[in-house]
C-alpha positions as CSV (number, residue, x, y, z in Angstrom):
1,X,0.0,0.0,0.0
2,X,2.7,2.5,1.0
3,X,4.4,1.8,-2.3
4,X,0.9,2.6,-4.2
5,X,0.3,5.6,-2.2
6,X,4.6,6.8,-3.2
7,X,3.6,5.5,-7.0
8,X,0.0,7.6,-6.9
9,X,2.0,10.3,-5.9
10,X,4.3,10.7,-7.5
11,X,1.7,10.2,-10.8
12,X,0.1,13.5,-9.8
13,X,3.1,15.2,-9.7
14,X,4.0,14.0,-13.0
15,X,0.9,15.0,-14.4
16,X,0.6,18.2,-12.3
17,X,4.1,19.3,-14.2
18,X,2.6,18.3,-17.8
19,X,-0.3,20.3,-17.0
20,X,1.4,23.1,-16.2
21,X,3.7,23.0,-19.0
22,X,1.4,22.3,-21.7
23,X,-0.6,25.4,-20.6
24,X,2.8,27.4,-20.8
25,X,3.3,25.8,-24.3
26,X,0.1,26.6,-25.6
27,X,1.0,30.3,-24.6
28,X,3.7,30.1,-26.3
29,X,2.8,28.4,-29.3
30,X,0.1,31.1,-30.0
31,X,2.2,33.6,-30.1
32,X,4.9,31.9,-32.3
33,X,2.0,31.2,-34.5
34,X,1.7,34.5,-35.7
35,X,5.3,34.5,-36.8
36,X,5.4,31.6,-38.8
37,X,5.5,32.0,-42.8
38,X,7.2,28.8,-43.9
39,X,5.0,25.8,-45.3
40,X,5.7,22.4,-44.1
41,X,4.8,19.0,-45.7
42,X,2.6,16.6,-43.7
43,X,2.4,13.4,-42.3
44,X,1.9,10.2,-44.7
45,X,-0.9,7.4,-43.6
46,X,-0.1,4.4,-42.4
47,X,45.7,13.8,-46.0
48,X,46.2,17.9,-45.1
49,X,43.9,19.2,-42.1
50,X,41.1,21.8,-43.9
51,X,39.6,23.3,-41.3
52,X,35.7,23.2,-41.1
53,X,33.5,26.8,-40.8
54,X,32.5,27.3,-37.4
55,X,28.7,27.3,-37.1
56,X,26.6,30.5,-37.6
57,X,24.0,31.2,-34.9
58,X,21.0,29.4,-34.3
59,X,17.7,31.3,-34.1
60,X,16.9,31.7,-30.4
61,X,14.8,29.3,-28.0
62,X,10.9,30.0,-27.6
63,X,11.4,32.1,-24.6
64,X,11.3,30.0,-21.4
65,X,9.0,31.0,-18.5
66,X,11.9,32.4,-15.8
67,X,14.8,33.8,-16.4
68,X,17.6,32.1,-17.7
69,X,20.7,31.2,-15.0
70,X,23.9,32.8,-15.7
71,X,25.7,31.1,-16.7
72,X,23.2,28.2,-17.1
73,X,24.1,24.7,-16.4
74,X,26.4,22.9,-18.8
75,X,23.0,20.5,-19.7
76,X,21.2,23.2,-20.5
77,X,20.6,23.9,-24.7
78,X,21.9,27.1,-24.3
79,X,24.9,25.9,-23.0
80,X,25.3,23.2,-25.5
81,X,24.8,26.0,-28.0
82,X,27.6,28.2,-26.8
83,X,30.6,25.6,-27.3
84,X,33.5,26.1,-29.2
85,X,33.7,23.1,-31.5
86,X,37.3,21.1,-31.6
87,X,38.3,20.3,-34.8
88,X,40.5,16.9,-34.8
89,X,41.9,14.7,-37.3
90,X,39.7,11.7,-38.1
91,X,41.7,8.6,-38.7
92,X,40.3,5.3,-40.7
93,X,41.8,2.4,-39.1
94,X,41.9,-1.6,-39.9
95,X,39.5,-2.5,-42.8
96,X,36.1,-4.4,-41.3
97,X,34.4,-5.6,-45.0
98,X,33.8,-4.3,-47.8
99,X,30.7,-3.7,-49.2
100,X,29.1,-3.2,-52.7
101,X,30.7,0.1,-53.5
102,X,32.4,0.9,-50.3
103,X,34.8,-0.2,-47.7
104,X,33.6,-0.4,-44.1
105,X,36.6,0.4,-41.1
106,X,37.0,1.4,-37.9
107,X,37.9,4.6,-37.0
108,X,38.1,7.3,-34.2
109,X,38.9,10.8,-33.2
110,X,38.8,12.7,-30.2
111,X,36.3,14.9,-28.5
112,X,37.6,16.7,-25.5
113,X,40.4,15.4,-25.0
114,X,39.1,11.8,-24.8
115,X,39.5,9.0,-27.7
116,X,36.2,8.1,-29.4
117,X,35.5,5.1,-31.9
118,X,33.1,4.0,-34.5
119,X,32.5,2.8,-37.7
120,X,33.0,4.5,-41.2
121,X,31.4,3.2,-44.8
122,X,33.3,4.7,-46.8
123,X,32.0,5.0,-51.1
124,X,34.6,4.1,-53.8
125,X,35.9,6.6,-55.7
126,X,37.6,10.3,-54.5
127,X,34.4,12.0,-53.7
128,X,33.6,14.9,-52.3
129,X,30.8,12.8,-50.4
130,X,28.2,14.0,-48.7
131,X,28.5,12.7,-44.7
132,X,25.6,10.9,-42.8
133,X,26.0,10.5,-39.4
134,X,23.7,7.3,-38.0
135,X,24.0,7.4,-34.1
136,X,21.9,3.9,-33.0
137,X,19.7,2.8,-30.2
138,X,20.2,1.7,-26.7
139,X,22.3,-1.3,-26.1
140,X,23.5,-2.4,-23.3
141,X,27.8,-2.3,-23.8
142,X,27.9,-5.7,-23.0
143,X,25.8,-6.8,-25.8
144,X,26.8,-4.3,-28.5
145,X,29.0,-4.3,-31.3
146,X,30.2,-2.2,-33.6
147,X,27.8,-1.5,-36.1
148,X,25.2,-2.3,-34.8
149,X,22.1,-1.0,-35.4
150,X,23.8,1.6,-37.4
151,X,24.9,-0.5,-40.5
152,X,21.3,-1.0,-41.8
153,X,20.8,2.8,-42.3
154,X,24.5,3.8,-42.9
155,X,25.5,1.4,-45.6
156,X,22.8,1.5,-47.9
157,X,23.9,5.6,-47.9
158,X,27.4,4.8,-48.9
159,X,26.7,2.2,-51.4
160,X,24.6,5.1,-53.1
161,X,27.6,7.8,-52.6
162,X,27.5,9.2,-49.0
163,X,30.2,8.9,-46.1
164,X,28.4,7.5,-43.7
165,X,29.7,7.4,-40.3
166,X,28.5,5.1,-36.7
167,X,29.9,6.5,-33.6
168,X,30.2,4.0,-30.5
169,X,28.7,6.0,-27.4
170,X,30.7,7.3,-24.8
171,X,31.7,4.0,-23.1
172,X,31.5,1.9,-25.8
173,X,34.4,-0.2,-27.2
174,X,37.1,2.4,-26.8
175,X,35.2,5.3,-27.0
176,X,36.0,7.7,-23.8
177,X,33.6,8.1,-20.7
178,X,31.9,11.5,-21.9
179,X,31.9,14.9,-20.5
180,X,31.1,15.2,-17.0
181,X,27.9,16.9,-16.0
182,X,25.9,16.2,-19.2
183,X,23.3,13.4,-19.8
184,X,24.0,10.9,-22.0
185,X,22.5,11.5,-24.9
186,X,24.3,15.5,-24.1
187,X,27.6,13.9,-24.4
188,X,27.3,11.8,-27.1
189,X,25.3,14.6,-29.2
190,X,28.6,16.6,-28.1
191,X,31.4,13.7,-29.5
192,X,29.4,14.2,-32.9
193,X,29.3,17.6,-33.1
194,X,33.5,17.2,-32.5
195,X,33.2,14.4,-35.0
196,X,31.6,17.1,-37.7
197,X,33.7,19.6,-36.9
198,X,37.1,17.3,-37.6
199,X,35.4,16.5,-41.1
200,X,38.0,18.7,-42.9
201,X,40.6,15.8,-42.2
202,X,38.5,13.8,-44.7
203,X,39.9,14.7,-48.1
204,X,36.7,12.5,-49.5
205,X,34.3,14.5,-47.1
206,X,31.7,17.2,-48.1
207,X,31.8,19.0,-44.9
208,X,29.2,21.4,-46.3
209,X,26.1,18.8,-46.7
210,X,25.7,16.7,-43.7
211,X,22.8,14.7,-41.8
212,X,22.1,12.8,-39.0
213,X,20.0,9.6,-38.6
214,X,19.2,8.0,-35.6
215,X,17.0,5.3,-34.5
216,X,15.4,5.1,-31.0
217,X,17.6,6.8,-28.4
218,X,20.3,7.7,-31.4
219,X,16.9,9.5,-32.3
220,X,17.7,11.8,-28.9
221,X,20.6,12.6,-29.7
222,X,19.6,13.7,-33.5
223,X,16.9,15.7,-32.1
224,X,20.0,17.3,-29.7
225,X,21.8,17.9,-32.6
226,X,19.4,19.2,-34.7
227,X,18.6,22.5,-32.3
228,X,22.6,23.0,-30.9
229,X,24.5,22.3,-34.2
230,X,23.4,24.7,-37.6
231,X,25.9,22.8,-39.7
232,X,23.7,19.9,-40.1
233,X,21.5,20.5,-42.9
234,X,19.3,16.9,-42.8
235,X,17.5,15.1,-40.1
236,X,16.1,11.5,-40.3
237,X,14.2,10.0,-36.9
238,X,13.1,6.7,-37.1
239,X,11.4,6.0,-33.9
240,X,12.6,8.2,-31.8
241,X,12.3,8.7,-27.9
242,X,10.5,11.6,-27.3
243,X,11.8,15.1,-27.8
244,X,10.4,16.1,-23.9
245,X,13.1,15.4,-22.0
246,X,10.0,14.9,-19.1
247,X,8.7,12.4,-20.9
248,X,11.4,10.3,-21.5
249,X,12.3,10.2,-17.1
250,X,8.8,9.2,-16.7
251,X,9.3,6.3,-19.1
252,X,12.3,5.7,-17.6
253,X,11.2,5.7,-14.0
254,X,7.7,3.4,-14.8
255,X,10.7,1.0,-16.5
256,X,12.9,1.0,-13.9
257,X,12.1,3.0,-10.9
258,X,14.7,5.8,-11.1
259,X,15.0,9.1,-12.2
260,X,17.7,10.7,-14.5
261,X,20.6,12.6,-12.6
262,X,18.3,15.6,-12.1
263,X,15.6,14.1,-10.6
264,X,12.0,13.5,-11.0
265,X,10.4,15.9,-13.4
266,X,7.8,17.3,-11.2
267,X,10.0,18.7,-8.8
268,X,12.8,20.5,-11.5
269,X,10.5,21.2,-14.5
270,X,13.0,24.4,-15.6
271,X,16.0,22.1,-16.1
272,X,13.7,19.5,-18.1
273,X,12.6,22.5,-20.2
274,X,15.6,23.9,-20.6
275,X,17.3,20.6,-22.0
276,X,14.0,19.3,-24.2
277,X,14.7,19.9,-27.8
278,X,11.2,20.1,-28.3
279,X,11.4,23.9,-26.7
280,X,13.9,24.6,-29.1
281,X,12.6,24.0,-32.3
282,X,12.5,26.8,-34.5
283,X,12.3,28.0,-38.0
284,X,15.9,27.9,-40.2
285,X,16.4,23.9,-38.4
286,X,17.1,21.2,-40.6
287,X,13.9,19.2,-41.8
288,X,13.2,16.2,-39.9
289,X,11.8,12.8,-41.7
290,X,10.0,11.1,-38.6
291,X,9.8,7.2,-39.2
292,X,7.9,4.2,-37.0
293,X,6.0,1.2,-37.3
294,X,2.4,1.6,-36.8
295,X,3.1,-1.5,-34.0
296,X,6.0,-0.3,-32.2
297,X,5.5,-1.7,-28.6
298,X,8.8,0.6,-27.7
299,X,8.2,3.6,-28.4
300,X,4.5,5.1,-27.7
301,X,2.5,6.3,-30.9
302,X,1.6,9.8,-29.3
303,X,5.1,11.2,-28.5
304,X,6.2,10.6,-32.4
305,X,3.1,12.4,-33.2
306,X,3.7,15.1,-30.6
307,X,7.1,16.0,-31.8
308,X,6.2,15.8,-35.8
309,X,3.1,18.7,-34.4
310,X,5.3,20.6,-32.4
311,X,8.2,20.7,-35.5
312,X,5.2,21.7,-37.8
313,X,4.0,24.5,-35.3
314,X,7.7,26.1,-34.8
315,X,7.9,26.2,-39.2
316,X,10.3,23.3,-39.9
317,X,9.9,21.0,-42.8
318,X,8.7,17.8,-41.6
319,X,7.2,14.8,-42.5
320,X,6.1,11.9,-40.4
321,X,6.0,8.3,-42.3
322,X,4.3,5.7,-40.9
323,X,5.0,2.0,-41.5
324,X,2.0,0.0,-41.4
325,X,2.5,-3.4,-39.2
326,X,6.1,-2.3,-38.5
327,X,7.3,-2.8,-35.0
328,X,10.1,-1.2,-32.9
329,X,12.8,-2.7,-35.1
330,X,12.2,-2.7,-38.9
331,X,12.9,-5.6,-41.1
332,X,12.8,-7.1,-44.3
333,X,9.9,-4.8,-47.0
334,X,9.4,-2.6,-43.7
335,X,13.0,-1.5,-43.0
336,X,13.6,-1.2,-46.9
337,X,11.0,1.6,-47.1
338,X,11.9,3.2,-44.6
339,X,15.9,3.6,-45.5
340,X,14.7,4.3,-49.2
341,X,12.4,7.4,-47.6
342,X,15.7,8.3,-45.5
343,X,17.6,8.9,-48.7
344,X,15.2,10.5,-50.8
345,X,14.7,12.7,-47.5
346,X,18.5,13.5,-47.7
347,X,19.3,14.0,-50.7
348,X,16.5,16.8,-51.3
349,X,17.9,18.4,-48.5
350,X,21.3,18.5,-49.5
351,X,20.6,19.7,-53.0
352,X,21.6,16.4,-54.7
């Protein structure tokens, strides 16, 4: 009974919070309303270092209901936003396989200071080649390996002509333990946006006309990236976890029965705000392609629908694709549509 009674509460405060923050959103959204002019499509049924241009500035948050800490914490987007990226040297190590037009290797770089690893498909031929970036879903360390979960979106890209690269997470196989003080999907979004600014290492790279991908919680971090990093011109989201940060804790804590590092959303709803991407979409971002199986048992329905609404409201291009009979993890016809919508998706983004 006591444990119901701790559960039941906090429930209310949970929904207390939402409650509170959808009214503030709705507020907000009004008013951004009126400044909106861009159209947006609609959801479908069913060897020398170059250096690479710093980013330009993204367009500023919606404004947040108190004032803004300063400075603000490191999680915060703002803070994310104000970084100085490090540009590295990216280096292709041993050879892994090679593929119908491409040759897959490992390779790693560094992102403050610490070593990171991943995977690189990487097209025949001199290039320039446009760069896709596929960061993948939760896997335990234990269980992963390299590729995984990545490969099936990457390397159908760079048998058609695109660089595509698979980071392994902070932690992961070599990779280094991430920057203190973030959340995870912060620190890996951060790795990449080292990873992108080292591009100009990459004589075959096209450091100009890059995208992320990411399925499931790689989806996080793409929706991260997408409102911290202007440099990335394409966004593809194939079941993501939710773009409220709020939501994702109380997922977590009905799986588990913990919170996140900063605690139970009901009781800090400024810091959830303040590191949701979903409070930070705004017009000039790259469009976003959402993708998921009309049965995912993973990831619920409604938050895909909410952030594809939420994108459309704040005047990015979107589209959300739904697979019919497609579950958590695509396969076979399912998975094929879906990667052949990812690259159509691309490429009209990038121009090609």
């Amino acid at each position: 009974m006591a444990g119901r009674r701790r559960a039941g509460s906090a429930a209310k405060g949970v929904a207390a919070f939402i409650a509170t923050r959808d009214v503030v959103r709705t507020a907000l959204t009004a008013v951004a309303a009126l400044l909106i002019t861009a159209c947006s499509s609609g959801a479908t049924a069913g060897p020398a270092l170059r250096a690479t241009a710093a980013p330009s500035p993204l367009p500023a948050a919606t404004p947040l209901p108190t004032p803004l800490p300063t400075p603000p914490p490191s999680f915060y987007i703002e803070a994310l936003r104000a970084r100085q990226p490090a540009a590295g040297k990216i280096e292709i190590g041993d050879m892994m396989w090679r593929g119908q037009g491409f040759t897959k290797s490992h390779v790693k770089w560094t992102s403050g200071g610490q070593p990171m690893t991943g995977a690189i498909s990487m097209p025949d031929g001199g290039g320039p080649f446009p760069v896709v970036v596929v960061n993948h879903g939760h896997i335990p360390p234990e269980r992963y390996w390299i590729g995984q979960d990545s490969g099936i979106f990457g390397d159908p890209m760079a048998a058609h002509g695109f660089i595509s690269i698979a980071p392994n997470y902070v932690g992961y196989n070599g990779s280094g333990a991430g920057e203190p003080g973030l959340q995870p999907n912060q620190q890996i979004a951060i790795t990449v946006m080292d990873l992108i600014s080292s591009l100009g290492s990459l004589p075959q790279a096209d450091s100009g006309r890059v995208a992320v991908v990411g399925h499931s919680q790689g989806g996080g971090v793409s929706q991260v990236l997408m409102v911290i990093d202007p440099r990335i011109k394409a966004v593809v989201l194939h079941a993501p976890v939710s773009s409220d940060e709020a939501e994702n804790a109380v997922r977590r804590h009905e799986r588990t029965g913990t919170w996140p590092s900063i605690g139970d959303p009901s009781q800090n709803p400024e810091a959830y705000m303040h590191m949701s991407p979903r409070a930070y979409f705004a017009q000039r971002q790259p469009p976003a392609l959402l993708v998921q199986g009309t049965l995912d048992h993973t990831i619920p329905a409604a938050h895909t629908q909410e952030t594809f609404d939420t994108l459309q409201r704040a005047g990015i291009e979107a589209r959300l694709l739904w697979i019919p009979g497609g579950d958590h993890d695509l396969v076979g016809a399912n998975l094929n549509t879906a990667v052949e919508a990812q690259e159509a998706w691309i490429r009209k983004a990038l121009g090609l």
